[in-house]
N, C-alpha and C positions, 0 to 999 in steps of 0.2 A: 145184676152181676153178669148174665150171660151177656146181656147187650155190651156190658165193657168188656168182656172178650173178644166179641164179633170185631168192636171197632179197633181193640190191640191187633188184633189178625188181620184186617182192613191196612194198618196202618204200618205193617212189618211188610205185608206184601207188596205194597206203593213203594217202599223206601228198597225192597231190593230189585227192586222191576228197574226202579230210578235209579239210583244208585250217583245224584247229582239232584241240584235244587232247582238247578235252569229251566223245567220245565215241569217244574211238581205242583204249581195250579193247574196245569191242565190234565192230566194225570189225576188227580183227586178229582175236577170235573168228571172226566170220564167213566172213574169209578162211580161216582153219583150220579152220574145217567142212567148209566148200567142198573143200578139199586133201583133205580125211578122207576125204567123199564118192569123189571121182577117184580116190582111191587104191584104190578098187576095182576100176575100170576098168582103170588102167594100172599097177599093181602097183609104181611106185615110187614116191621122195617127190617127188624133182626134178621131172620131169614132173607131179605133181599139184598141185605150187605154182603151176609157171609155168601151166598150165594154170586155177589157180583162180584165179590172180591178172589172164589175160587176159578170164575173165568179170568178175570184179573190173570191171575198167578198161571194160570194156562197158558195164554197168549203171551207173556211174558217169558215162560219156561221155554215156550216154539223158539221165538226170537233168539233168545240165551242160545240153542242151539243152533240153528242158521248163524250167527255170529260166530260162533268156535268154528263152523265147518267153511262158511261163505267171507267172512269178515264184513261183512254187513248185516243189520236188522231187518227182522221183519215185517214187510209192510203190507198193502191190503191187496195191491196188485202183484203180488206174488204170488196169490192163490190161483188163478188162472194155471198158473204153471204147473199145477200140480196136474190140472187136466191134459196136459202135452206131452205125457211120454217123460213126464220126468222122477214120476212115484216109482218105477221099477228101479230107472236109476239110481237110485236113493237107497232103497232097498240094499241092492248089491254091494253099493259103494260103503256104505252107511251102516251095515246091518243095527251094529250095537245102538248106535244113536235112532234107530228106526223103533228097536224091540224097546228103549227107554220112552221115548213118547208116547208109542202106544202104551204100555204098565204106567204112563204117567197119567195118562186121557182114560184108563178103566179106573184106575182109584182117585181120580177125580169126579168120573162120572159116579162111584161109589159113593163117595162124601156127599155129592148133590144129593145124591137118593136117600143117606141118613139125617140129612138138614131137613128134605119134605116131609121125612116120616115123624124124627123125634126134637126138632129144633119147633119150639112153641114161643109164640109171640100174641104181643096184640093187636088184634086184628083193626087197619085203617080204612075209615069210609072212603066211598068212590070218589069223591067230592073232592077229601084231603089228598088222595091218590092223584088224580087232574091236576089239582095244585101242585104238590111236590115235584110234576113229571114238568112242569111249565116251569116251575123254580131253575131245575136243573138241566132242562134243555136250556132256559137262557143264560148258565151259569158257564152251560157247555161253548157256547158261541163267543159268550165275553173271554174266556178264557182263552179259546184260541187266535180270538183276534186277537187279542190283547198281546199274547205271545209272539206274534209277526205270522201265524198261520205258518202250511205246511214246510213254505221255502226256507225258513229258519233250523230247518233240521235236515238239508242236503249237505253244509259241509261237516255235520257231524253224522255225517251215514255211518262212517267205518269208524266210530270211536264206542267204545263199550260202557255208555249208559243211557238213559234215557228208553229205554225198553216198550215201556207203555204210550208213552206219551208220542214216541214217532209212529206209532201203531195207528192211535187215534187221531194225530192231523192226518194223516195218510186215507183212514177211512171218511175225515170231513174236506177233503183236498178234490174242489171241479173236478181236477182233472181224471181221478184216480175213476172216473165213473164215464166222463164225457167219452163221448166215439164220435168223434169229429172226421172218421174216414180218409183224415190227410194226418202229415207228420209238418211239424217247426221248426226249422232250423233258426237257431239263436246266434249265430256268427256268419250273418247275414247280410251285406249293402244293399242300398237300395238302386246304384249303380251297376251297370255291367264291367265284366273285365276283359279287353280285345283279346284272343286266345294266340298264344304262340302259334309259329306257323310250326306245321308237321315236320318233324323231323326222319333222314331217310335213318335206313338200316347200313349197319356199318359189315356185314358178314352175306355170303349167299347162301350161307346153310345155318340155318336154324337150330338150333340146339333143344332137344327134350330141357325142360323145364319141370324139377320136383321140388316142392314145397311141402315141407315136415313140421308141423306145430307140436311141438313137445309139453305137452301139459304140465304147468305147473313145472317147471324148471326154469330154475334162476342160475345165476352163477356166483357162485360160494365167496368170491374174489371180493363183490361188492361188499362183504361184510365183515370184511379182513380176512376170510379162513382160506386157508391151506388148498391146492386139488394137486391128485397125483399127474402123470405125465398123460395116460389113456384119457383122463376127463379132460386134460387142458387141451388135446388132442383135438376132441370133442367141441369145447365150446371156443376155440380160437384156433382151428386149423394152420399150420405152419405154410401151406401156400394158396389159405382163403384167404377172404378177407372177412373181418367180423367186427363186432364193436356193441356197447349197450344200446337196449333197445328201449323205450319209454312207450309205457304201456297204458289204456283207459282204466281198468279192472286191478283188484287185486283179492286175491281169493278163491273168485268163481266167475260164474258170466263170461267162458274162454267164447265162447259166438262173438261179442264183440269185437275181441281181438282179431277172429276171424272175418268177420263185419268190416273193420277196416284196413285189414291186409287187402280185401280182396276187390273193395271200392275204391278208395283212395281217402277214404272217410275221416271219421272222428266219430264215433256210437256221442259221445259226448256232447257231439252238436245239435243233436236232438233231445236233449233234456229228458225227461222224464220218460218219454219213447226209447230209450240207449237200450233196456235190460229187453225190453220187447220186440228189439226190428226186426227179427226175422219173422215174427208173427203180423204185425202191424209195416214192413216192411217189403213183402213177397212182392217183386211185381214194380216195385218203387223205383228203382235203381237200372237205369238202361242202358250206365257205362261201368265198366266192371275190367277185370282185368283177365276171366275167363274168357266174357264176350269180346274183347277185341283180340286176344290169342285166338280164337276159330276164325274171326277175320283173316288172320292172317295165314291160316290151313290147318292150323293146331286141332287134334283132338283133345278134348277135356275130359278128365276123370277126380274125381274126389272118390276118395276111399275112408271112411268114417268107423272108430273104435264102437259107436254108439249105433243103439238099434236104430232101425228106419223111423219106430213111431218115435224117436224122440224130438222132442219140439216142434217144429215144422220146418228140420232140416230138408229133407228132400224138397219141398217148394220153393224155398228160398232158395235153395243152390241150382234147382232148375232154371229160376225164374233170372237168374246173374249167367246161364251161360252156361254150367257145365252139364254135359251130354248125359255123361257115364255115371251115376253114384252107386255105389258098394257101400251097404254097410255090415255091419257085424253080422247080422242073420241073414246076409245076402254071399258069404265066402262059400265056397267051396268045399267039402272034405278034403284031404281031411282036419280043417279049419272048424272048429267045434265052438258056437258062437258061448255054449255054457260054461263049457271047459273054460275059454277064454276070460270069462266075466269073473270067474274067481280071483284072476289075480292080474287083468290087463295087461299084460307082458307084453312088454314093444319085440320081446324076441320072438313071440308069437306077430302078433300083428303086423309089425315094419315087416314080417317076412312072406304075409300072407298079402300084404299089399304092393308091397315089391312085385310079386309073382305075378299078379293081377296086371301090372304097367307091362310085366316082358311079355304075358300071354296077347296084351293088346298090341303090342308092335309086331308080333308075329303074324298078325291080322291084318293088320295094315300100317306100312312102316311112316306113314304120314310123322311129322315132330308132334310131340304129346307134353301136356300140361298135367301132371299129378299133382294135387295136393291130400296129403294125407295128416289124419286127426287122430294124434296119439292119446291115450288115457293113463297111462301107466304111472306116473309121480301123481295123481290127484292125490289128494287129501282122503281120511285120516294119515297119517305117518303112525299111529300107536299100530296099527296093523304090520306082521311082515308079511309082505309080500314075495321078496327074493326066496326063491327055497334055498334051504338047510344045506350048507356047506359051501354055497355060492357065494362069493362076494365078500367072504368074512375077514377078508386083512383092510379090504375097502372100508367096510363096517367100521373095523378096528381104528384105523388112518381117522376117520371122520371122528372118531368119541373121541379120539387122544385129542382132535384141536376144540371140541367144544363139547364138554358132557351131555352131551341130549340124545336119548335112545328116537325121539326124532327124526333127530336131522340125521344121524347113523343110518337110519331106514333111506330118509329121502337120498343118501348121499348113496347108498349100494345100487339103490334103481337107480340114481344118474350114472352109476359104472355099468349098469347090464347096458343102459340104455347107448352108453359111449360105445361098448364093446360090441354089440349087434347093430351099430348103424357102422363102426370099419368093417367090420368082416361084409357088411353089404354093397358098400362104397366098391370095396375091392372085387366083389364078384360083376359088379353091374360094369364096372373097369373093365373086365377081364373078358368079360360075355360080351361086350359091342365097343370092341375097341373103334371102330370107325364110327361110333356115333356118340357126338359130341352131348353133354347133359351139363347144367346149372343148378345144382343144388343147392335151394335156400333151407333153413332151418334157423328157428326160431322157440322161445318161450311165448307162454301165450299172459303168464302173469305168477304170480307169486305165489305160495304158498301161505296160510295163516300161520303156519310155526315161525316164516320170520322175524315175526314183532318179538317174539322171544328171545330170538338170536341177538337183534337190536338193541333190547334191555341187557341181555346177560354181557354182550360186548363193552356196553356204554358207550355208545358213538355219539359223535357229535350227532345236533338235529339235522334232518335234510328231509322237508316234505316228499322229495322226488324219487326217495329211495326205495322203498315200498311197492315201488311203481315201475322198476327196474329190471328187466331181464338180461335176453343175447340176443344176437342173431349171429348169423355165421352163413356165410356164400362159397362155395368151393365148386372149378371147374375141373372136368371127367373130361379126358380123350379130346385135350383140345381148343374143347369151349371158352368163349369168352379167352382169348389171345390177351386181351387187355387188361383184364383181371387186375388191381393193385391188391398184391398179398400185404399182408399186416394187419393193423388197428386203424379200423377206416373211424371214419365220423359218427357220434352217438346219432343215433335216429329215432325216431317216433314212426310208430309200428305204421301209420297212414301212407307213408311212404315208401315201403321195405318192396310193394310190389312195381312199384316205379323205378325204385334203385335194383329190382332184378332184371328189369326190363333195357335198363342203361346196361348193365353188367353184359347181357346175352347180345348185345350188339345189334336188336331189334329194333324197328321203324317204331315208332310216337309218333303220336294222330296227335291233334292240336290240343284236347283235352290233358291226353300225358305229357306231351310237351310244355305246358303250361302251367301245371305241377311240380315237373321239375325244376323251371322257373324259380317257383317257391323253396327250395331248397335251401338256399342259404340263406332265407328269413326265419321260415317255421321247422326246419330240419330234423329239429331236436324236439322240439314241443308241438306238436300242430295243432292242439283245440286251447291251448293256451296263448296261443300267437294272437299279440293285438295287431296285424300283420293287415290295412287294408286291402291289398292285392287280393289275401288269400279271403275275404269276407267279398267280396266283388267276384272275386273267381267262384264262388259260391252260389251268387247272384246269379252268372252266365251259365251255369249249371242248369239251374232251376227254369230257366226262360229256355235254354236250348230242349229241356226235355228231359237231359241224364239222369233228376234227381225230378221224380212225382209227389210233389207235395199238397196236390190238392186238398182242400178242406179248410175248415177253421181256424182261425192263425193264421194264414196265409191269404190274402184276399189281394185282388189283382195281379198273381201269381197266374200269369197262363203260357205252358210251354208253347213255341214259336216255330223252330225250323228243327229238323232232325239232325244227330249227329255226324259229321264227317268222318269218313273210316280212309281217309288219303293219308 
């Protein structure tokens, strides 16, 4: 009788892990591995079921939550991250989801510990032991091959089943283990491509260059809803130019987004390396749109929401170019990095990083490149963040068009966020009226509450929607004379630092040049473009040197001559 318990329990916690059939032999493999395994330790079967099926339910509850927060599952190379600076984050961002897994991971560890004490079974020889562990390690490999192995569960990263089972191709997946010391790019000729010749600069003065990634803010438009006149303000300036922006990421993972703003990239072109470049990427990258702005006299600064040890942002953003990095525990008084982390406030930060850009031109009036990493819209939305009496007709405006205390929340931070990026516009106007600025600002990707929004609206299907932000260009004192105000062309985010570069009326080295070349093939979509040019331009990347891809996967891949800065 117990033992038909154990396998009812076995058999409930497969089916909610899974929660689909696509992928439930392997899945039941893996729980039978796991049993195989234990059955070393605890010498019976009973106890090694229920035992492998409460890790089961573990690993499966982790995922469930990365999913609700990330909009993707968890895999086995995820862990690493945990050791980068990203557990505090979590903590802060996360608390309740934080204090839930742990109470989940002690009464889990609790049930282990009443299973060894009063969970009796009969005891199997070492011999049948051997055998069962042989049975099920090969049960475990048929299984997955059988199944198409790990690649078969990349285009259902971001869909909400299959829990266990992407868990475990991910932990039997070459790659998830190999350290091959180089990266692969998958949209790759085996051809070069001739580089456009450089183009000159169309201005003699330079303009300050700031670039604002707004985390997690989409624009309400794409999903039919409503925004008042301050947000439209916001995300379609009346004499910017702005338009959607098509994004790699949806959820979480804003680095990538930042990854190919600031290379001309695709995180996507590197497969399974996208969620890891700036760790597996430092050092990689020798054309960057930092490093050619100090070419050109620029000083660079990134100012960052996130502590310094998070990920290995400061390496990466060294190793691309920028001078100057600030991050959160690097401000100022009276800039309080703890205060701050309660509640991310871009009217705290956008102002503490603001101050940081005028205190450097006061140093030296050289033209200066900011980019600055907001936190403020990330995920949860069940949190309020706006304090008590702020924002509440905004609040009010957003539930009347779509009942969700949600998107109410995400929609009051995109009003604080509207309203302290004009009142900054205006002061940075007003304080250097003779110095011309370019301001880009962008979404970095979506938020998980819109698949809600999506269902509750019923919109037609569009894979691409999900994946949809802004961006938004506006010229200060000047800048950019050429500016076309309106609704410019959708773009994909690999291009947005090449179209700010066209905007400020700055010279193109043959690289950027060549780029923008690709414009009116890949414009809109750039790692989906079956675009020869842009897989050959890829090519003459890798052979001039810009992109370090040494290692395996790449063989006869040897950079050649150094970049042109003319």
């Amino acid at each position: 009788m117990t033992l038909v318990l154990i396998l009812a329990f076995a058999i409930a916690v497969v089916s909610l892990a899974e929660r689909s059939v696509a992928h439930l032999g392997l899945a039941v493999a893996g729980l039978c591995f796991s049993a195989a395994l234990l059955l070393f330790a605890v010498d019976d079967v009973g106890r090694a079921i229920l035992l492998a099926s409460m890790l089961a339910a573990a690993v499966s509850g982790a995922s469930v939550v990365k999913y609700k927060h990330s909009g993707l599952k968890l895999i086995v190379t995820d862990l690493p991250l945990a050791f980068a600076g990203t557990v505090p984050f979590f903590v802060v961002q996360y608390p309740l989801a934080v204090a839930a897994v742990v109470a989940g991971g002690v009464a889990l560890a609790g049930a282990g510990i009443a299973t060894l004490l009063f969970v009796q079974g009969s005891p199997v020889s070492f011999e049948w032991r051997i055998a069962i562990f042989i049975a099920a390690l090969a049960g475990l490999v048929a299984a997955y091959r059988v199944g198409g192995g790990a690649v078969v569960f990349q285009p259902i990263a971001a869909q909400r089943r299959c829990f266990l089972s992407a868990l475990i191709a991910s932990l039997l997946d070459p790659r998830s283990w190999r350290q091959s010391g180089g990266l692969a790019l998958c949209d790759i000729a085996s051809e070069r491509l001739p580089l456009m010749p450089a183009v000159p600069a169309r201005t003699l003065i330079y303009p300050d260059i700031i670039v604002i990634q707004h985390e997690s803010i989409f624009d309400p438009r794409t999903y039919g809803l409503p925004v008042e006149p301050g947000v439209a303000a916001f995300l379609s300036p009346a004499h910017g130019c702005y338009g959607s922006l098509n994004v790699d990421i949806f959820g979480g993972g804003s680095w990538q987004s930042e990854f190919s703003l600031l290379t001309g990239l695709s995180s996507a072109s590197f497969g399974s390396s996208a969620y890891y470049l700036f760790k597996r990427g430092a050092g990689r990258f020798h054309h960057s749109l930092p490093n050619w702005l100090t070419s050109l006299g620029y000083r660079t600064m990134l100012t960052s929401s996130c502590r310094r040890d998070f990920l290995n942002y400061d390496a990466f953003y060294r190793a691309i170019g920028i001078g100057d990095r600030m991050f959160a525990d690097d401000f100022p008084p009276p800039f309080d990095a703890n205060r701050f982390e309660t509640t991310n406030s871009d009217a705290l930060f956008l102002d503490a990083a603001i101050e940081a850009h005028i205190r450097r031109i006061a140093e030296d009036p050289s033209p200066r490149f900011l980019y600055a990493l907001t936190n403020f819209n990330h995920g949860p939305h069940s949190r309020r963040l706006v304090a008590p009496g702020h924002f509440e007709s905004e609040r009010a405006f957003a539930y009347a068009s779509n009942p969700d205390p949600d998107y109410a929340e995400y929609y009051a931070r995109l009003a604080e966020t509207a309203a302290t990026w004009s009142r900054l516009k205006a002061n940075l106007a007003a304080r250097f009226p003779d110095r011309p600025m370019l301001v880009v600002h962008y979404g970095d990707h979506q938020p998980v509450m819109t698949r809600r929004i999506e269902a509750k609206c019923r919109l037609a299907p569009d894979a691409r929607r999900q994946f949809r932000t802004f961006y938004a260009i506006e010229a200060l004192n000047g800048a950019a004379d050429g500016l076309v105000a309106g609704r410019g062309r959708a773009l994909d985010i690999a291009f947005l630092g090449t179209v700010a570069l066209l905007q400020a009326g700055l010279p193109l080295d043959e690289v950027f040049a060549t780029r923008a070349s690709l414009l009116d093939q890949c414009g809109e979509s750039y790692f989906a473009c079956s675009s020869e040019r842009k897989r050959r331009f890829h090519r003459t990347l890798v052979e001039r040197g810009a992109i370090d891809v040494a290692g395996v996967g790449n063989i006869g891949v040897r950079p050649q001559v150094s970049l042109s800065k003319s």
